[in-house]
C-alpha positions in Angstrom: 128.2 131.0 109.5 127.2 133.6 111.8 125.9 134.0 115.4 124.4 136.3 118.0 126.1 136.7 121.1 124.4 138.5 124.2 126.1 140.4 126.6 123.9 140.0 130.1 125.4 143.1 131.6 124.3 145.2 128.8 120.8 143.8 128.3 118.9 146.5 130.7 115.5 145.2 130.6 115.0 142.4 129.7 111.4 142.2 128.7 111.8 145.3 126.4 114.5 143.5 124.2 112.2 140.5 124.4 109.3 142.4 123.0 111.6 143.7 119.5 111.4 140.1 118.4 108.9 139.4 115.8 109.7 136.1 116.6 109.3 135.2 119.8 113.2 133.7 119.7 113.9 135.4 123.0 113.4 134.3 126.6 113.9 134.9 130.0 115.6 132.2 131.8 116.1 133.0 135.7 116.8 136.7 134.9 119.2 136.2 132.2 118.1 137.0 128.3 118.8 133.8 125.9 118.0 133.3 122.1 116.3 130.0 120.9 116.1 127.9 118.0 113.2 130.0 116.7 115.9 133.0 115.7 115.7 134.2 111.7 118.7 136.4 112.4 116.5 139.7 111.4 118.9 141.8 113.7 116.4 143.6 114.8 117.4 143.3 118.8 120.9 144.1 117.3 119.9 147.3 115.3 116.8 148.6 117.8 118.3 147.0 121.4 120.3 148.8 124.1 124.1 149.4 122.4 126.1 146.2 123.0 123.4 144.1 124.5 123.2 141.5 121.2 126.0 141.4 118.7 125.7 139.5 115.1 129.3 138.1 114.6 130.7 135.8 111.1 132.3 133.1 112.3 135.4 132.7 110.4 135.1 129.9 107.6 138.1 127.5 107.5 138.1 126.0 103.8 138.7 122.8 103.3 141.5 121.3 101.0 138.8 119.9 98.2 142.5 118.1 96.7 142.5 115.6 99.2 139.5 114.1 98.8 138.8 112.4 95.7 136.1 109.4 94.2 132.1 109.5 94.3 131.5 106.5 96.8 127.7 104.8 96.9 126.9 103.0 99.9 126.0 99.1 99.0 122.3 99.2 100.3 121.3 95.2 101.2 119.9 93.0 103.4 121.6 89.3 104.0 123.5 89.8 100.1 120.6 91.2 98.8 121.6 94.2 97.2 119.0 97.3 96.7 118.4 98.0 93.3 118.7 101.5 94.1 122.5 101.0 94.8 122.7 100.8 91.2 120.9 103.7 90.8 123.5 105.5 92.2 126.3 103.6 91.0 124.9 105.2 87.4 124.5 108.7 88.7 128.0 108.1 90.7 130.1 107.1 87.3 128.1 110.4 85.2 129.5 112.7 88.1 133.0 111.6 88.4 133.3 111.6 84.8 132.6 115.4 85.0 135.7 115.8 87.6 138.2 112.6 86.2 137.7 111.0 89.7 137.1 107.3 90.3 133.8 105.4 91.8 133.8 103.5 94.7 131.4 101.0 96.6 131.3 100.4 100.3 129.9 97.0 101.2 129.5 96.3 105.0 128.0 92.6 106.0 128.9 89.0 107.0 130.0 86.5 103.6 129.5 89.3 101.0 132.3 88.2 98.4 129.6 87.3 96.2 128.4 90.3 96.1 131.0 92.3 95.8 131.5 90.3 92.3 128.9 91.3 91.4 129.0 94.4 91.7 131.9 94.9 89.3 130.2 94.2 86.2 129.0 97.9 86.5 132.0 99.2 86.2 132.8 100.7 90.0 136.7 101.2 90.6 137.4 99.9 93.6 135.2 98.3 96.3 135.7 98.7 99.8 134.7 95.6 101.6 134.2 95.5 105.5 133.1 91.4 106.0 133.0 90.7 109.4 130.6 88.5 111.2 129.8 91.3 113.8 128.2 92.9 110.8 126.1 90.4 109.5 122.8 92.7 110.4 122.3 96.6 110.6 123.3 97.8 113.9 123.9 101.3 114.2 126.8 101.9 116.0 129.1 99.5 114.3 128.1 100.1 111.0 128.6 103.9 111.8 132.1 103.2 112.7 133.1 101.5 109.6 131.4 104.2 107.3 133.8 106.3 109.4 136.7 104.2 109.0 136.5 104.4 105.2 135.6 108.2 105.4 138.8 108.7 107.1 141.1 106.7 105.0 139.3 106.9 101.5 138.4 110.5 102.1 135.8 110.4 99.0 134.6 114.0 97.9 130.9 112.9 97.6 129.2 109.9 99.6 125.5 108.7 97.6 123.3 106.7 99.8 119.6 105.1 99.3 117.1 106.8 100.9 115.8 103.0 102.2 114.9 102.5 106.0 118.4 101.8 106.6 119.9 104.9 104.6 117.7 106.8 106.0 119.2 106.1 109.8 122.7 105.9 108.7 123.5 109.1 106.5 122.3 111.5 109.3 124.4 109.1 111.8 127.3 109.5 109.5 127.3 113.4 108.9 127.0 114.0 112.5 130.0 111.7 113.2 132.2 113.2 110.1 130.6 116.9 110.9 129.4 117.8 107.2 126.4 118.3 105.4 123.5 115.5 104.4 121.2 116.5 102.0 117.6 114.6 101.7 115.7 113.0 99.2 117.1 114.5 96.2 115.4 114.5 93.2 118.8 116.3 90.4 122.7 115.6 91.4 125.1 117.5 88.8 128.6 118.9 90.2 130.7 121.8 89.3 134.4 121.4 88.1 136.0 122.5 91.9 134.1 118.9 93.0 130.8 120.7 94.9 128.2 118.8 94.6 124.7 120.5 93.5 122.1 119.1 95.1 119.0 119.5 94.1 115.3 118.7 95.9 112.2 120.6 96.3 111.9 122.8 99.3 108.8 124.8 101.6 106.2 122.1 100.4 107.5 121.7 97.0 107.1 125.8 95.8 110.8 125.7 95.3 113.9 123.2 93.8 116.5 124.6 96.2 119.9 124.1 95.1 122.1 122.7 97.8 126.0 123.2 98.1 128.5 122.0 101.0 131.6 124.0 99.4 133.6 124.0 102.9 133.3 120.8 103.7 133.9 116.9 102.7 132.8 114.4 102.2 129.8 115.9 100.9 126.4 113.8 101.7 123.2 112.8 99.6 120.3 110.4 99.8 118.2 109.5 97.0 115.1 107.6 96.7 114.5 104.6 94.9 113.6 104.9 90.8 114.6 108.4 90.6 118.0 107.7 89.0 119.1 105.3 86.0 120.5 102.3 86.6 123.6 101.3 84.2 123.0 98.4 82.0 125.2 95.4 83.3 128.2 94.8 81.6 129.2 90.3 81.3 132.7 91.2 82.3 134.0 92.0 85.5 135.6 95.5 85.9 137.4 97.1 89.0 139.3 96.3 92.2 137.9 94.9 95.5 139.7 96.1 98.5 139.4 94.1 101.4 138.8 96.6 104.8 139.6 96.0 108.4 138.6 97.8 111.8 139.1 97.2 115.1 136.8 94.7 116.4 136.0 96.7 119.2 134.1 99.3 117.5 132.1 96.5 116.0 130.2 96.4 119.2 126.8 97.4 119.5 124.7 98.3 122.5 121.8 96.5 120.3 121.2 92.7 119.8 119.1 91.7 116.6 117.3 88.0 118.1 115.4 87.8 115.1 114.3 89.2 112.0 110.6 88.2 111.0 109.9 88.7 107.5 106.7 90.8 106.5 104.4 89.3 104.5 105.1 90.0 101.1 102.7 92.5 99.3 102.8 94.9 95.8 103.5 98.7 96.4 102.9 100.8 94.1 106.9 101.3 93.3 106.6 97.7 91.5 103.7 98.6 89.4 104.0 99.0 85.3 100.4 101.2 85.6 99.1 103.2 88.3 96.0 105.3 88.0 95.8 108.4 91.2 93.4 110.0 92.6 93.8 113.4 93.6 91.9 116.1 94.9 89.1 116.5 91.8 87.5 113.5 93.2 84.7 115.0 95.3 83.8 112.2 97.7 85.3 109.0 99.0 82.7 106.7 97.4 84.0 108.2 93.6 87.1 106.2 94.7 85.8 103.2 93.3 85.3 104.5 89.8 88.8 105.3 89.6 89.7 101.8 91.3 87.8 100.3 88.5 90.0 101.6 86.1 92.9 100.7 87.3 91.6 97.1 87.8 90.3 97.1 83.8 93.9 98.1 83.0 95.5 95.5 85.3 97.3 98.7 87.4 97.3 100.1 90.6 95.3 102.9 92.7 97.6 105.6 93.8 96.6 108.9 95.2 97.9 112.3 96.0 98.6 114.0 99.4 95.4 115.4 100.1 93.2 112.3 99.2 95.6 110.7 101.7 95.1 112.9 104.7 91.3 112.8 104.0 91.6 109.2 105.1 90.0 107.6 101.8 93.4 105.8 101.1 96.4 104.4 103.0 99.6 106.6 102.9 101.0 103.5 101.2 99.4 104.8 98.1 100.3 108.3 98.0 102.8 109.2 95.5 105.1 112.4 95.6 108.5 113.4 97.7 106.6 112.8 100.8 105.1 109.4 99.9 106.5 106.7 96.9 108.6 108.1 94.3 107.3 105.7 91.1 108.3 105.0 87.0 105.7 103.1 85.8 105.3 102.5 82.1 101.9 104.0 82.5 100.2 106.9 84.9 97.5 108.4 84.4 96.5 111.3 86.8 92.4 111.9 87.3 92.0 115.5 88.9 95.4 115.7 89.8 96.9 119.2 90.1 100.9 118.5 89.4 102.5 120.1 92.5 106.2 120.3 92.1 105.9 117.6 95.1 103.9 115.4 93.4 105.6 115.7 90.1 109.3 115.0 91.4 107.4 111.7 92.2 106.6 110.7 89.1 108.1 112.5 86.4 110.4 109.9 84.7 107.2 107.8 84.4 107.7 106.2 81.0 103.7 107.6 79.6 101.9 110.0 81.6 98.1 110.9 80.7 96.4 113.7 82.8 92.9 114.3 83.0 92.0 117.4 84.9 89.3 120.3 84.0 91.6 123.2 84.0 93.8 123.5 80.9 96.2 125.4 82.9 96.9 122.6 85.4 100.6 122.4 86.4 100.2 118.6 85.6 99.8 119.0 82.0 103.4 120.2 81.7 104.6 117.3 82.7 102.4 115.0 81.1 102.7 113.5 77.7 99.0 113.1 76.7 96.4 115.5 78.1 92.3 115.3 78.5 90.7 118.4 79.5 87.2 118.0 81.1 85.4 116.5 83.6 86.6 113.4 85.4 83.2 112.3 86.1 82.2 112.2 82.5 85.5 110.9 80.7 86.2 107.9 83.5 83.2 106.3 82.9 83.5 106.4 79.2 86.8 104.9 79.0 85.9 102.2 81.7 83.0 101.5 78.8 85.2 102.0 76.2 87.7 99.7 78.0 84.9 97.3 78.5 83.7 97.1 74.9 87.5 96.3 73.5 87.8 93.6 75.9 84.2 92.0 74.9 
């Protein structure tokens, strides 16, 4: 890591350094220069300021001891026993990894009456399970359940922590890495690991141009989130395999500032993630009321309407429905894609879909490298000829 460091007495004038930043990370706060978060540490004020007045100094890396951290732990993603299917996701990914590196698999499982679950659990073949059941934990609450993901961090000391990217993940990896000081990578879409246990984590980056590989080599554990059907979950085995290890903590860091009174359940609805066939929408479509067509084909082959980004932030169709790394990941049995593009950020969505069919107009659509079946031409002329042709079979 590296920082600037400003020496006031050298600065001089202070509006004259100010103006060398292209930008506009320096400001002048009651006569004194500082450097904000806007910084791309160009060195410019270094190289063109007054001699002395800025200085780029590398902080000295301490390297961690990677030999005293061991196991790929998933965090046990449920809500009153219910577990997430995506924790077995993970669980899958988890055992592939630490096959690579000869290290075990653990679970943590954090709740109220969970030994159940926990049972469960090892008839996918998990190593040990690390089971906090305490009644002060019988909802999410985010300090206590912050202190026990600590309190196994500390004494398991795992290399590589997987967590769901649910609503709960979601609050209690960032929570966790803050607390532990390492690194927490986002909605990744490829995990793989090198043989000195750094985990490569891969995601699309700067609006899905990019797949930026992602390393934490001086620190551990090392942190990921992954959404929901973008792994493979392991088949379960009828045998029960593994260790469960019950956990305690000190019941006073099992207090919370927070009181759940009552949860009220939402009424219960389809998203798109459940779906066997979704038809999108994307940006071909040239005006809101074409939607329909493309609903009636998704209705004729008992599916769902999905829809890309900017279909979405035109307002024709709930963000609900949008599919891609900043709406639902999805692995239908069937997609087909109707003037879709195939943005990286769309694609990392979809792309373990079982059957994917793209219709688009240009044959040199990104899409079509990721589909399976391709129809070049015009949306407007092949979707209503297979809602006719749909129509005929069915008669």
């Amino acid at each position: 890591m590296a920082k600037l460091v400003v020496n006031q007495s050298l600065v001089g004038n202070i509006e004259e350094l100010i103006s060398l930043c292209p930008f506009g990370a320096m400001e002048d706060k009651n006569g004194e220069l500082q450097i904000n978060s806007a910084c791309k540490m160009c060195k410019i004020c270094v190289k063109k300021g007054p001699k002395g007045a800025v200085e780029y100094i590398e902080e000295e890396v301490v390297a961690v001891d990677k030999n005293l951290w061991k196991g790929i732990a998933v965090y046990v993603d449920h809500i009153d026993g219910a577990i997430h299917p995506v924790t077995y996701e993970l669980i899958g990914k988890a055992k592939e990894l630490a096959a690579k590196i000869n290290h075990p698999v653990y679970a943590i499982m954090m709740g109220s009456n969970i030994e159940k679950q926990c049972h469960e659990l090892l008839h996918y073949n998990v190593d040990k399970i690390f089971v906090y059941d305490h009644e002060k934990l019988d909802r999410f609450k985010m300090e206590p359940y912050t202190a026990v993901f600590e309190d196994f961090v500390n004494n398991v000391k795992p290399t590589a922590i997987l967590i769901g990217a649910t609503p709960v993940g979601r609050q209690l990896a960032p929570r966790l890495s803050a607390r532990v000081k390492t690194g927490l990578t986002a909605d990744c879409t490829i995990l793989d690991i090198n043989e000195n246990t750094d985990l490569v984590q891969i995601r699309p980056a700067f609006g899905g141009n990019i797949m930026a590989q992602i390393l934490t080599p001086n620190h551990r554990p090392q942190m990921a989130t992954v959404r929901y059907k973008v792994m493979d979950a392991p088949k379960r085995n009828s045998s029960e395999n593994g260790e469960i290890v019950k956990c305690a903590i000190d019941t006073d860091k099992l207090d919370s500032k927070v009181d759940v009174l009552d949860i009220i359940a939402k009424e219960k609805e389809q998203f798109i993630e459940a779906s066997e066939v979704l038809v999108v929408a994307g940006r071909g479509i040239k005006k809101e009321e074409d939607i329909a067509m493309v609903q009636e084909l998704a209705d004729l082959l008992g599916g769902q309407l999905a829809c890309t980004r900017p279909v979405m932030e035109a307002g024709w169709l709930e963000p609900k429905r949008q599919v891609g790394l900043s709406g639902r990941t999805v692995r239908p049995k069937l997609i087909i894609t109707v003037g879709v593009s195939g943005s990286v950020q769309f694609t990392a969505g979809m792309n373990n879909s079982d059957q994917i069919i793209a219709i688009n107009k240009d044959e040199n659509a990104p899409i079509f490298k990721t589909a399976h079946y391709g129809l070049v031409g015009d949306l407007y002329e092949i979707i209503p000829n297979l809602i006719n042709q749909i129509k005929a079979s069915k008669e």
